[in-house]
C-alpha distance (Angstrom), angle and dihedral (degrees) to the residues before:
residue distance angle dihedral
X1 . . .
X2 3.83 . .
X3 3.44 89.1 .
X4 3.85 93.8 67.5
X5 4.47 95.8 51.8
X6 4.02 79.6 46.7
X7 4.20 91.2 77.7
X8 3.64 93.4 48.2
X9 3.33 100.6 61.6
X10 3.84 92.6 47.6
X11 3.95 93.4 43.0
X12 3.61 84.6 56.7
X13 3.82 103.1 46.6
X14 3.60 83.2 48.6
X15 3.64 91.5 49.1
X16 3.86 95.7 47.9
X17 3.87 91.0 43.7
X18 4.01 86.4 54.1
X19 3.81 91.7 53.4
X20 3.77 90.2 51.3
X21 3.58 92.6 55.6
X22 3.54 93.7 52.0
X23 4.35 96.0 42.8
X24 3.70 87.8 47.5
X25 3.79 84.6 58.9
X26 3.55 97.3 44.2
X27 3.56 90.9 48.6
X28 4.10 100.2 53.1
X29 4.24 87.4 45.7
X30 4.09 89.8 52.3
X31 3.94 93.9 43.5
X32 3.55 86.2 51.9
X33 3.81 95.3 41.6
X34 3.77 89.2 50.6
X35 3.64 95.6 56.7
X36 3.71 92.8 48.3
X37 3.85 96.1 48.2
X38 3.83 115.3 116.9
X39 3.34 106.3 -137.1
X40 3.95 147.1 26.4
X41 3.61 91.6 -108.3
X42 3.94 95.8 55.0
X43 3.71 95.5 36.5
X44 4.13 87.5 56.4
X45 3.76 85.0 51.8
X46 3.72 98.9 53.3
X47 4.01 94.4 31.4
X48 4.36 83.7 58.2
X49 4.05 88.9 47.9
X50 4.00 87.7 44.6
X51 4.10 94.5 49.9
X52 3.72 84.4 48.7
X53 4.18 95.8 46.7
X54 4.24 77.3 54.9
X55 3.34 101.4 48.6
X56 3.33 93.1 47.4
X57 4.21 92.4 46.7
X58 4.18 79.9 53.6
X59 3.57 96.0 55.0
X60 4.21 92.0 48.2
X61 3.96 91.1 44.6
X62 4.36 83.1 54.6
X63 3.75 87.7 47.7
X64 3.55 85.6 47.3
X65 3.63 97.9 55.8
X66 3.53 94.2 40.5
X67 3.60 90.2 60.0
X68 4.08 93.8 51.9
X69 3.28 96.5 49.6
X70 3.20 93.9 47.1
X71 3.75 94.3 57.5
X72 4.01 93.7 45.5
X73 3.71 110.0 104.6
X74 3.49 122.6 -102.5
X75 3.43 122.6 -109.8
């Protein structure tokens, strides 16, 4: 029975770990975007969708953690 909770764990590290790969991405294109944009107006734009590409990198990085220490033995 333990056997079957073991996979979830793992499917979801792996899961977490993909979606970090992907923000981190996400996040170095919009930095760069928003120091190349023209004007105020654009820069606003892609600075908003940038603050949200970190918070959301945040939130999987707690996930993240909570998962590890989770899985580290207890003392």
């Amino acid at each position: 029975m333990a056997s079957e909770s073991d996979p979830q764990p793992a499917q979801e590290l792996s899961e977490i770990k993909g979606a970090l790969d992907v923000l981190f991405t996400l996040r170095e294109e919009f930095a760069t975007w928003v120091e190349e944009a023209q004007n105020e107006d654009r820069k606003e734009e892609l600075d908003n969708v940038y603050q949200h590409v970190l918070a959301m990198e945040a939130e999987y990085h707690r996930r993240l953690e909570a998962i590890l220490n989770k899985a580290k033995p207890s003392v």
